[in-house]
N, C-alpha and C positions, 0 to 999 in steps of 0.2 A: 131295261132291267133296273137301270138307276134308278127310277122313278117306281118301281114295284118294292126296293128294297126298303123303302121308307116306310113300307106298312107290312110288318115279321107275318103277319097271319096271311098275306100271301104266298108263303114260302110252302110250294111241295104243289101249285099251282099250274098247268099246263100255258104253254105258249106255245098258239097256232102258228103255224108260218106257212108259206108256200111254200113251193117245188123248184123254186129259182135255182140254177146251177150255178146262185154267185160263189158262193162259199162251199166247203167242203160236205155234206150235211153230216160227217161224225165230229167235225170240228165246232159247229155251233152246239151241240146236241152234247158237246164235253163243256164246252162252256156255260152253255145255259145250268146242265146239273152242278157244276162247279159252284154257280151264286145259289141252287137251292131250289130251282124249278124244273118242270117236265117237257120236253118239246113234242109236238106234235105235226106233223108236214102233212100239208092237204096234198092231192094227185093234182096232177098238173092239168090245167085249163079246167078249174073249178071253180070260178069267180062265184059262183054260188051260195059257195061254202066258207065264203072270206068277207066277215063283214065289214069290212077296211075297202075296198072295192064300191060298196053303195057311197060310201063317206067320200069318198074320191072322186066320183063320180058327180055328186054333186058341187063339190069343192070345183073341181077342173071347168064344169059348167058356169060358174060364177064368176073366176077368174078370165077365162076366154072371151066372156066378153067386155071385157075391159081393155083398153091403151095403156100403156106402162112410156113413162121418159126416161123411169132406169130404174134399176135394179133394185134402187128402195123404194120406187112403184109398185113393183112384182112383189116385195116382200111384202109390202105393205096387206098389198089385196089379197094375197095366200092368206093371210092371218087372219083378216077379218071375215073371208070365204069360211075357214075353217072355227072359226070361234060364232056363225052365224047358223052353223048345224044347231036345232037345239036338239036338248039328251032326250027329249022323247023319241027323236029321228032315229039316235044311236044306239036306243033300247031298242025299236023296232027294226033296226039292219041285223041286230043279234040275231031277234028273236025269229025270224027271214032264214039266218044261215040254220037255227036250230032246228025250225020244221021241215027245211031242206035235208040238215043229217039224217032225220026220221026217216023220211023219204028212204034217204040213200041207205041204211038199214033195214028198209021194208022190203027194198029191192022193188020200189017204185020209179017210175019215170021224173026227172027234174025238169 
């Protein structure tokens, strides 16, 4: 949200999250409205509907196969995994979850 805060016309903006039972979900969901945005929680074992999941996916493929000597190995290749997505990719994992929503509004099969 720190990096949301820096641009005001996002503010009243939804944030997807999963279903994770890390946190409370009325305790993010005070927080999040707290700084000025909306949360929204996907049902659980919906990778579908998470476009952070394709990102990841690809990220974890890049890294795995690589050798790390140590831990500033690992960062190293995390970063460059993750800054080697280009945004057409990350446009089209959206747009992936968004025809999925449709779907799952249609009350069609995913």
């Amino acid at each position: 949200m720190n990096e949301m805060d820096r641009f005001p016309e996002m503010k009243g903006y939804y944030i997807v999250m999963d279903n994770t039972p890390i946190y409370p979900s009325q305790e993010i969901s005070a927080m999040v409205a707290d700084r000025g945005y909306r949360s929204v929680y996907l049902p659980p074992y919906s990778p579908e509907l998470n476009p952070i999941e394709k990102f990841w996916a690809i990220v974890r493929n890049k890294v795995k196969r690589s050798q790390f000597n140590d831990t500033e190995d690992l960062i190293t290749r995390i970063s460059e995994a993750c800054n080697s997505v280009p945004p057409n990719h990350l446009r089209a994992f959206v747009q992936h979850s968004v025809n999925v929503f449709e779907k799952c509004l249609n009350g069609e099969a995913i």
